[in-house]
C-alpha positions in Angstrom: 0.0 0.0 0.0 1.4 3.1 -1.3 1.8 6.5 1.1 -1.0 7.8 -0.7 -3.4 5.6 -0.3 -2.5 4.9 3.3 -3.3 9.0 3.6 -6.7 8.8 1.7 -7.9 5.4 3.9 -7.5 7.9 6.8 -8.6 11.0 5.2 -12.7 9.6 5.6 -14.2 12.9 4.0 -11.2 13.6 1.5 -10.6 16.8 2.6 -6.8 16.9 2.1 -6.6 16.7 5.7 -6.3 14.0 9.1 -8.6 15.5 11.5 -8.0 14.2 15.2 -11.5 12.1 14.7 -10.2 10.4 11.9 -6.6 9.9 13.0 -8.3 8.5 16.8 -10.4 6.2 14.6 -7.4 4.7 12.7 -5.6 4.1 16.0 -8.1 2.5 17.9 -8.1 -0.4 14.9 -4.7 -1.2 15.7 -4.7 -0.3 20.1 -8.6 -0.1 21.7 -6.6 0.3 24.8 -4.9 3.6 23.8 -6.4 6.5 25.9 -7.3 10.1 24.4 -4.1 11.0 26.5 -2.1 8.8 24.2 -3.8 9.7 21.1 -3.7 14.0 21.9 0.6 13.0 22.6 0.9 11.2 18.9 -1.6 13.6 17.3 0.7 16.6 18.5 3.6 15.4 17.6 2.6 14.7 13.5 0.7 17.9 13.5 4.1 20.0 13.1 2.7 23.0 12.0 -0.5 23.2 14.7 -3.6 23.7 12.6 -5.1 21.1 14.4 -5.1 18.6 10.7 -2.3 16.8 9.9 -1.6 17.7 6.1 -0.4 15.2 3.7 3.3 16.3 4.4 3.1 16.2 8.0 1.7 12.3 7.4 4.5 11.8 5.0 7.7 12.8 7.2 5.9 10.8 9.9 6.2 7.5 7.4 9.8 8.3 7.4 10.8 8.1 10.5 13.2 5.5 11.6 12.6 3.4 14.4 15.5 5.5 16.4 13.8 8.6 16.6 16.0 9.8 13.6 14.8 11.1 10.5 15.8 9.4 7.1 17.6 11.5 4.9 16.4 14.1 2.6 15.7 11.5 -0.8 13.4 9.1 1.6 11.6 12.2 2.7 11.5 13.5 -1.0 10.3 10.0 -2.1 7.4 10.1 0.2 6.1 13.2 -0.8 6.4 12.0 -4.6 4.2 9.0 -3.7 1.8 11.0 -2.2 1.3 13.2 -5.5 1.9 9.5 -7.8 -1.8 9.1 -7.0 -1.7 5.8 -9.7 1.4 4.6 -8.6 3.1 4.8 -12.5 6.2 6.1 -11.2 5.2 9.8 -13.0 3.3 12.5 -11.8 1.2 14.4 -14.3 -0.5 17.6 -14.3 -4.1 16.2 -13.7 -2.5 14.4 -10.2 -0.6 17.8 -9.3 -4.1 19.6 -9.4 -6.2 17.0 -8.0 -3.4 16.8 -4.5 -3.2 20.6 -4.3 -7.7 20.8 -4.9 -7.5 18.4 -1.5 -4.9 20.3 0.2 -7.4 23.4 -0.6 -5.2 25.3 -3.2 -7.1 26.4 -6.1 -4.8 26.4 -9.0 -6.1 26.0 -12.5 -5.1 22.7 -14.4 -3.2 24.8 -16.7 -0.8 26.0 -14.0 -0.6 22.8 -13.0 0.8 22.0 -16.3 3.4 24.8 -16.4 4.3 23.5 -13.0 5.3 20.4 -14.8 6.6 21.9 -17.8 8.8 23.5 -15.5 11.1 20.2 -14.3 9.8 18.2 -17.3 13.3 18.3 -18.7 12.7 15.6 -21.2 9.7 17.1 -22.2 6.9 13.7 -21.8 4.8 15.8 -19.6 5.3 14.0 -16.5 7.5 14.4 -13.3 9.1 11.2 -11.9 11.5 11.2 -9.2 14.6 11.4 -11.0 13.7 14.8 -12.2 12.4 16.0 -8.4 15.7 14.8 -7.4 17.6 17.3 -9.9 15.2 20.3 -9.4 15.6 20.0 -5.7 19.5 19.3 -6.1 20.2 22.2 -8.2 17.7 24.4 -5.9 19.7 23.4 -3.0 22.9 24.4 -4.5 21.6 27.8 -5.9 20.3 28.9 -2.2 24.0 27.9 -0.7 
């Protein structure tokens, strides 16, 4: 099961968004013990930024997490974001999956922006984005803010 999909099984009313309800649901499936203690402490921590919702990636650098309390470098964080957005799982993202993520996370950008969004890292020009080409964009990003 993909990042993605993990994210929309939680996501009950596809809002873009983990709402405490729907995160406290998942949980008790795995632990009916857990108390609302327990699940306020785990929600807190995944909800980085504090709106209260845990965002697609706030759920993501939670799945990449390693079992020391360490976070995985920058490419496994990368690649889980990507999987988020590969909504199909092809190994590409296309415009069409850019606009339907960012509709969910409540951006309203047109599907032609989303294409010029590809265009712009579509360096081979097949209208898609796979991770190679997230990899250089964000290399080459990196290097011009140093």
């Amino acid at each position: 099961m993909s990042v993605a999909q993990i994210f929309e099984r939680i996501d009950k009313n596809r809002d873009g968004k983990i709402s405490w309800n729907e995160f406290a649901e998942e949980i008790r499936v795995f632990s009916r013990s857990i108390t609302s203690e327990e699940l306020d402490k785990m929600f807190r921590v995944l909800d980085v930024d504090g709106d209260v919702q845990i965002d697609v990636v706030e759920f993501a650098s939670c799945l990449v997490i390693d079992g020391g309390g360490e976070q995985n470098d920058e490419e496994t964080v990368l690649k889980g974001a990507f999987d988020l957005y590969d909504m199909d799982g092809d190994g590409k993202i296309s415009a069409s999956e850019i606009h339907v993520m960012l509709k969910r996370l409540g951006e309203k950008h047109t599907m032609e922006e989303c294409v010029v969004m590809v265009q712009a890292v579509d360096a081979d020009e097949d209208g898609f984005v796979n991770f190679e080409k997230i990899k250089t964009m964000m290399s080459s990003n990196h290097k011009k803010s140093l």
